[in-house]
C-alpha positions in Angstrom: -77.6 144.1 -81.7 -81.2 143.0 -81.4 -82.8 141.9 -78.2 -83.6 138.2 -80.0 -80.1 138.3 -81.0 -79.0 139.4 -77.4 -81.3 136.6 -76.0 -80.4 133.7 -77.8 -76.6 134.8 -76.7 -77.0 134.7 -72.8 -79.2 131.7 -73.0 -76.9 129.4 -73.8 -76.7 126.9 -71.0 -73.1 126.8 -69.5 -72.8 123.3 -69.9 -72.8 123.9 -74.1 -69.6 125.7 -73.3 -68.0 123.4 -70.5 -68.6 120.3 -72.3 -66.2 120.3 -75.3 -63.5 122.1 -73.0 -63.9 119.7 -70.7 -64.1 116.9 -73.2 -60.9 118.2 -74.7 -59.0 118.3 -71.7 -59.9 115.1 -70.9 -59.1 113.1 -74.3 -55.8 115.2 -74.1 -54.9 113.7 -70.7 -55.6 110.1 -71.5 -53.5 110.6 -74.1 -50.9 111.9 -72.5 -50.8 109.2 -70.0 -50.2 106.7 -72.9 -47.0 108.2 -74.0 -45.4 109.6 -70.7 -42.4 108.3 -68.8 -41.7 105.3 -71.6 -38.7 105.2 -72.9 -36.4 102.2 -74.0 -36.7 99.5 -76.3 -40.8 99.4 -76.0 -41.3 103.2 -76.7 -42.1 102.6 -80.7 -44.7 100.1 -79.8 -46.1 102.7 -77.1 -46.2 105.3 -79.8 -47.8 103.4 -82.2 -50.9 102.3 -79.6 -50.8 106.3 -78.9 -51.2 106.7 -82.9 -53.9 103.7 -82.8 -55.5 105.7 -79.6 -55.6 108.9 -81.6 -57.3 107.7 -84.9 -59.7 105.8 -82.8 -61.1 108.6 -80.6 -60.5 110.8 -84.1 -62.8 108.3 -85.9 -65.4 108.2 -83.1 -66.1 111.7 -83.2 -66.5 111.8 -86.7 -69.8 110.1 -86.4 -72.4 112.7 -89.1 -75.3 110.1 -88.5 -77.2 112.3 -86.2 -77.1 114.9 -89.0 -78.1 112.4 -92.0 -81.4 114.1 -91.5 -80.3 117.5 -91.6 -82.7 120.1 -93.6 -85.7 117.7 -93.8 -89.2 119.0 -92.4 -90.7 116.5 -90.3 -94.6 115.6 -91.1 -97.0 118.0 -89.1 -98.8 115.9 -87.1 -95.5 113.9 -86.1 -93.8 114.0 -82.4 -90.7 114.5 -84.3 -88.3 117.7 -84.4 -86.1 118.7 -87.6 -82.6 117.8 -86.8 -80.2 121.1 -86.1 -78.3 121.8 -88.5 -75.6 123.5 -87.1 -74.4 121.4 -83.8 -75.1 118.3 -85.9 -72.2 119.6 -88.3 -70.0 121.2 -86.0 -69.3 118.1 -83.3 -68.1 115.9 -86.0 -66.0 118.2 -88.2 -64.6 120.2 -85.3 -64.0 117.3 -83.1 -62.0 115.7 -85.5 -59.7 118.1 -86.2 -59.4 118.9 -82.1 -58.2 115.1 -81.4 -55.8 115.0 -83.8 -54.0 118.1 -82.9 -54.4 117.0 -79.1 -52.7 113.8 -80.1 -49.5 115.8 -81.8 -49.8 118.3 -78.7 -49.7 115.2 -76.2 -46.4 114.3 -76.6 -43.5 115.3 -73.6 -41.6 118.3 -74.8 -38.4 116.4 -76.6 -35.0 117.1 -74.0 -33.1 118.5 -76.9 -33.8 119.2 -80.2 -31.4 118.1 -83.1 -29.5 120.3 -85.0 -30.9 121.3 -88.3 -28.9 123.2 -90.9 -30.3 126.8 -92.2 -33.0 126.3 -94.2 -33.9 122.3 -94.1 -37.0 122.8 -91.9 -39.1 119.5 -92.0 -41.9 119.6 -95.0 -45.3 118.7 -95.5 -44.6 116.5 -98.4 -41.6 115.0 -96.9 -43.9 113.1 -94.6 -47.4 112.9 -96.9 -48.8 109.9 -98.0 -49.0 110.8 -101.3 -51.4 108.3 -103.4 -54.3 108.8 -99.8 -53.8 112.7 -99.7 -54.7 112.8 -103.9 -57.9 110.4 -102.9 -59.2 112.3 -99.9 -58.7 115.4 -102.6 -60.8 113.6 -104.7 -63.3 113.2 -102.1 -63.5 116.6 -101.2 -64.2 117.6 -105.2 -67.2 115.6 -105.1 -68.3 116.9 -101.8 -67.8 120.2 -102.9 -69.1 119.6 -106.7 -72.5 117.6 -104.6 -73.5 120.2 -102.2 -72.9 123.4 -105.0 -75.7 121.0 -107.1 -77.7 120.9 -103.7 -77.9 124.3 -104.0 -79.6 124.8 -107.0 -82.8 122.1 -105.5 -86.1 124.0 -104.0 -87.6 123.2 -101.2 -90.7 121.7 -99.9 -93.1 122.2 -97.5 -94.5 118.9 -95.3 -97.2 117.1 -96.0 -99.6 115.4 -93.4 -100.2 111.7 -94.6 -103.4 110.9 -96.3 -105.3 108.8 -99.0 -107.2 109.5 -102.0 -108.5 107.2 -104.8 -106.3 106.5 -107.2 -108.7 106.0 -110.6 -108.9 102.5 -110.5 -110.7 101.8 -107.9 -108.1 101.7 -105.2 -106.7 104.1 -102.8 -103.5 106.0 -102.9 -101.4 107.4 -100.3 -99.9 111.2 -100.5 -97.9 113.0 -98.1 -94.5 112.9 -96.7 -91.5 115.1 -95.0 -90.3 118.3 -96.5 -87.1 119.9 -97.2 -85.5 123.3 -96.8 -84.7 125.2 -99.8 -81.7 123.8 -101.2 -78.8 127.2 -101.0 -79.9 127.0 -97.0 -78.8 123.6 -96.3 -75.8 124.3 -98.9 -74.6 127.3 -96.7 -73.8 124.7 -94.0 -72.5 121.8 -95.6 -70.3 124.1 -97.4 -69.0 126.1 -94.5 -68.2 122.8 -92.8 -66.6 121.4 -95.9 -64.5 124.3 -95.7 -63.4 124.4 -92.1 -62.4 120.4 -92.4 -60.1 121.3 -95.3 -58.5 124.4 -93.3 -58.3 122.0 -90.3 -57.0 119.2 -92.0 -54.0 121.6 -93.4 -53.3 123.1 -90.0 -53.3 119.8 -88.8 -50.9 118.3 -91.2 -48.6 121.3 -90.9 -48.7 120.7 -87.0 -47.7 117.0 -87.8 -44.9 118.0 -90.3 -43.6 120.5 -87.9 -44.1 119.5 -84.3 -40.4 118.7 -82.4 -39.3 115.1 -82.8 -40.7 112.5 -80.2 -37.8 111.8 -77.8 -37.3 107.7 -77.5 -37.7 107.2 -81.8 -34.7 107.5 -84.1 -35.1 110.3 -87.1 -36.2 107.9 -89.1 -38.8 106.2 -86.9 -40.0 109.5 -86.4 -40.8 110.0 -89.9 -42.7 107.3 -90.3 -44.3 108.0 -87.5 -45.8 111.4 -88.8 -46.8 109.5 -91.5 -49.2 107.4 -89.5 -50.6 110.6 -88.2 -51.0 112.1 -91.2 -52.7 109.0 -92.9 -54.8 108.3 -89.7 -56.2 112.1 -90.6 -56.5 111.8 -94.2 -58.6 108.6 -93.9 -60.9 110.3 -91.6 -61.7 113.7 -93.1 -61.7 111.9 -96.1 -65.0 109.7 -94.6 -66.1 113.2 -93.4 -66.5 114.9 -96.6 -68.0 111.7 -98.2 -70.7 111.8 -95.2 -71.2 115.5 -96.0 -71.9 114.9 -99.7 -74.0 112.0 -98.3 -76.0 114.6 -96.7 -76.4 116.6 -99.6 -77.3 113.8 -101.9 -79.9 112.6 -99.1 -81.7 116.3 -99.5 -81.7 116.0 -103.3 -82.8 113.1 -103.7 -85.9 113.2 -101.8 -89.2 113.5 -103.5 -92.0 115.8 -103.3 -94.2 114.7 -100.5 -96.9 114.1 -103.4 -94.5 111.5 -105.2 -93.5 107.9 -103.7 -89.9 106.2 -103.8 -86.4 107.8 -103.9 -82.8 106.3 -103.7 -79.6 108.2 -102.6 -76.8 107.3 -104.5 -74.4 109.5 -102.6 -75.2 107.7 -99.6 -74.0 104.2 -101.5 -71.0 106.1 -102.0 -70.4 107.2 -98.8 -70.5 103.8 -97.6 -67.9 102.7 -100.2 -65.6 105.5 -98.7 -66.6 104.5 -95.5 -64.8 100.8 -96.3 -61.9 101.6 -98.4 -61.0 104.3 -95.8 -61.1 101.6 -93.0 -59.3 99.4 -94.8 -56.9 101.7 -96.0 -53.8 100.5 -94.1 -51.7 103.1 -92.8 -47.7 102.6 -92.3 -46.0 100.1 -90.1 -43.7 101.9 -87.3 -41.3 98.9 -87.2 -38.9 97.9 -84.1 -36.3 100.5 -83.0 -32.9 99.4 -84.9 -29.8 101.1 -83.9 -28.3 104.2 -85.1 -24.8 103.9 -87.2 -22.6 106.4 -85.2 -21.4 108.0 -88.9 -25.3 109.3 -89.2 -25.3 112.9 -87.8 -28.5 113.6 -85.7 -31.7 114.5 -86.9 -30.1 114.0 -90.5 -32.5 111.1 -91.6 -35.3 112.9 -90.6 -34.8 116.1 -92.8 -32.1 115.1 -95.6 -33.6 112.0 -96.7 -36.9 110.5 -98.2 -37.5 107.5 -96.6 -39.3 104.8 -98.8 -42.3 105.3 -97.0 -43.1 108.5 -99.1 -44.8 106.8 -101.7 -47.4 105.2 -99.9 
């Protein structure tokens, strides 16, 4: 290994480290002081404010609008310092996926598990809202289609501002920020594209197969991995728009010798941005009673409710 390499390595500050595990544990305890030691007829409303809770704190660390800069050059001259592009991209995309999987994690180990006959384990697509999971698919396309354009851009190197006449007697400014070559910035974007779509499966298999919540009827508890899962989709679905975002932002700046640019992948993005926030996700409705001829467990594995065509 290098010495730079070996460097860089032991001067990370500990606190780089301590933070997120400490962040974790602490999002995973408030969390799991929102759903312990209720039980009754107010448990379903107290696991739907712990769903609420969840896509909340999911949606908050989401946030890629410290990196909407990411793999532009500042202007020399400039008290200004090119945004990183790695931590940038990692909080949001790695956050994410931790608080949702916290949020299934948080819940009190069920007293007994129902019964489940061989071979009727609890599916992904038994619980998936099918027409947001084909949308945030969408998204991802066009993330993914955006940033492998990305990579075909060149680069630019900074410009210091200045003036020069412009032939008709005026003056015209020049200069501007720069850009890394595009296949640089692409590496990342794509690599965090990727990771968000392995996260987002693990996550959903986690949802799809994590023991039933103790206090909710089979059928409650289907809907209510629903919500999780649509509370996910919704906000990896923003994610990759913002990545693409991010991309389109790099391509669609100028050379520092031109003047004006627009980023439609950024009016996009905001478009996601508002159809995923108003996206509404299931309703887990009022505990009803169970009909003593329903064996346990049965609703949740041997039957589609109606919510699986949302």
């Amino acid at each position: 290994m290098p010495a730079s390499t070996t460097t860089d390595v032991f001067d990370v500050p500990p606190i780089a480290v301590l933070w997120p595990i400490l962040l974790a544990g602490g999002v995973y305890l408030l969390l799991r002081s929102l759903i312990r030691g209720v039980r009754g007829r107010v448990f379903p409303a107290t696991a739907s404010r712990h769903a609420l809770c969840v896509g909340v704190i999911g949606w908050l660390v989401s946030s890629l609008l410290p990196a909407a800069n990411v793999g532009i050059l500042p202007v020399p001259g400039i008290p200004k310092a090119a945004v990183e592009i790695l931590p940038s991209l990692a909080w949001p995309v790695l956050g994410c996926v931790a608080v949702h999987s916290l949020g299934q994690l948080s819940y009190p180990p069920p007293k007994s598990l129902p019964g489940q006959p061989h071979g009727q384990a609890p599916r992904t697509r038994d619980f998936l809202p099918r027409r947001l999971a084909w949308t945030a698919a969408a998204i991802f396309a066009v993330a993914a289609a955006q940033i492998v354009w990305t990579s075909s851009l060149p680069g630019f190197a900074p410009q210091p501002y200045g003036s020069r006449p412009d032939g008709e007697g005026g003056f015209a400014t020049y200069g501007g920020e720069g850009r890394v070559a595009g296949v640089e910035l692409a590496m990342y974007l794509g690599g965090a594209l990727f990771v968000l779509a392995v996260g987002t499966l693990a996550v959903l298999l986690l949802i799809s197969r994590r023991p039933p919540v103790d206090g909710l009827t089979p059928g409650l508890d289907g809907v209510h991995r629903t919500i999780a899962m649509s509370r996910l989709l919704r906000t990896v679905a923003t994610i990759a728009s913002g990545l693409a975002a991010i991309a389109g932002n790099h391509a669609a700046r100028p050379d520092p010798g031109s003047t004006g640019w627009i980023n439609p992948a950024g009016a996009l993005n905001l478009a996601v941005l508002l159809v995923m926030l108003l996206w509404p996700p299931p309703k887990l409705a009022a505990q009803q009673p169970q009909r003593r001829a329903m064996a346990p467990g049965a609703a949740a594995y041997h039957r589609r409710p109606n919510f699986f065509r949302q």
